[in-house]
C-alpha positions as CSV (number, residue, x, y, z in Angstrom):
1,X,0.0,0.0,0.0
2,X,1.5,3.8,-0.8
3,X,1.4,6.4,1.7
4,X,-0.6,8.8,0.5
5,X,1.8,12.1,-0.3
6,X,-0.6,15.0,-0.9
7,X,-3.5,16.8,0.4
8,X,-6.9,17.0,-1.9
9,X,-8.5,19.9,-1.6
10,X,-11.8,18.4,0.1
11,X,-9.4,17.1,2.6
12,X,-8.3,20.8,3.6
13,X,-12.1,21.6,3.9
14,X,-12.2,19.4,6.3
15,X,-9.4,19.6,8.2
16,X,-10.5,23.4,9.0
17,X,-14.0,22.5,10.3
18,X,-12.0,22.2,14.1
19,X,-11.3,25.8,13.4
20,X,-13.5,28.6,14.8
21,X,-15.1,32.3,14.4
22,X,-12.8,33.3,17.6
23,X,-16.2,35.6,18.1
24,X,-18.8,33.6,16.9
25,X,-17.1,30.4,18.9
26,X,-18.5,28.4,15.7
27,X,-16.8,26.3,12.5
28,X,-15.3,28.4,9.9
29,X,-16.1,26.2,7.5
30,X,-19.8,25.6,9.0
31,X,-20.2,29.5,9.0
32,X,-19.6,29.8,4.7
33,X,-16.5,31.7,5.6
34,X,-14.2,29.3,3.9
35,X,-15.0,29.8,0.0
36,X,-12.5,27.6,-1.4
37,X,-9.0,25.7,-1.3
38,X,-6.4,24.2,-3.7
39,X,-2.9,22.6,-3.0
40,X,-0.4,23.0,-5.9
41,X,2.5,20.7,-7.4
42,X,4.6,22.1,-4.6
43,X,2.8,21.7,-1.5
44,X,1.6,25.4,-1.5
45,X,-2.0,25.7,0.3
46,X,-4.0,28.6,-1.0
47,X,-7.0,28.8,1.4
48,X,-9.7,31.4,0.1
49,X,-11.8,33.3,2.8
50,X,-13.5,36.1,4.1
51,X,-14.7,37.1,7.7
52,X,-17.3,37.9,9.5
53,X,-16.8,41.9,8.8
54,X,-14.4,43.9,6.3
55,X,-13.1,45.1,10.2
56,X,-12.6,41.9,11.8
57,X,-9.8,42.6,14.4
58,X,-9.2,38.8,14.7
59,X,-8.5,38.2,11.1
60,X,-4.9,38.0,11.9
61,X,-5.5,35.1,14.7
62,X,-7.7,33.0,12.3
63,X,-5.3,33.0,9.8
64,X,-2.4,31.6,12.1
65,X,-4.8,29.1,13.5
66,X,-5.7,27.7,10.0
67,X,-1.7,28.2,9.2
68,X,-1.0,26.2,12.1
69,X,-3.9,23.5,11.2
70,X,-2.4,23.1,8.1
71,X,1.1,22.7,8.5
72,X,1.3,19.0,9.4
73,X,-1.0,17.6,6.3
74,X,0.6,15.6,3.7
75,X,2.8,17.4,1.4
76,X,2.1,20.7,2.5
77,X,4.9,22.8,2.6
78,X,3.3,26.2,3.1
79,X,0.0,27.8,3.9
80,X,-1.3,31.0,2.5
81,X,-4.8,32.3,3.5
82,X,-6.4,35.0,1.1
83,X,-8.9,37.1,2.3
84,X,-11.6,38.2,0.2
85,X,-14.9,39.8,0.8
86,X,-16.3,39.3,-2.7
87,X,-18.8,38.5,-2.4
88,X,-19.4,39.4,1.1
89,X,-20.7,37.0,4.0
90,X,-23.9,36.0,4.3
91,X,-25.2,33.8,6.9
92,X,-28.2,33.3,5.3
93,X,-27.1,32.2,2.3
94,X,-23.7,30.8,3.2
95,X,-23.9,29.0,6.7
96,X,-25.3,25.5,7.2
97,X,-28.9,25.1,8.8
98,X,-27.6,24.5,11.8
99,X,-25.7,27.6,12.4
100,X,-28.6,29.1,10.6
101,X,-30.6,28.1,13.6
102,X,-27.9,28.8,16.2
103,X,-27.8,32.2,15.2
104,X,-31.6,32.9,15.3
105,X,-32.5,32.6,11.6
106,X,-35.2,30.1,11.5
């Protein structure tokens, strides 16, 4: 059997659902935050996201926490978080029901 050398993108997904909204206390990935991710030939992870608000003072703290989450999955070599707010967050439209219903939007 080969040891498997390489992250798939799915796998990075869900890798970050341990990481939370250090506000919010809730997934990142269960909020919609997390839009996208993609390893390259090279073990570079490019993680696309946004945050709660353009004026998050936390952003800096997520991003090491999903740096750090990272780090030790197969073949990455580096982690690089983009932050985007195009389109912007939208709980309604972007988290699952049950953080729908956690946050009072039923």
């Amino acid at each position: 059997m080969t040891e498997k050398t390489t992250i798939t993108p799915e796998e990075i997904i869900e890798r970050l659902i341990p990481v939370e909204d250090p506000e919010l206390h809730m997934s990142i990935v269960d909020l919609g935050l997390v839009y996208g991710a993609k390893i390259d030939d090279d073990g570079m992870v490019e993680v696309t996201m946004t945050l709660t608000t353009p004026a998050c003072p936390l952003g800096p703290l997520l991003i090491g926490q999903i740096q750090d989450t990272l780090m030790d999955a197969p073949g990455v070599k580096d982690v690089n978080v983009d932050i985007t707010f195009s389109p912007p967050w939208n709980p309604s439209t972007m988290a699952n029901d049950e953080i729908r219903m956690r946050l009072g939007m039923w």
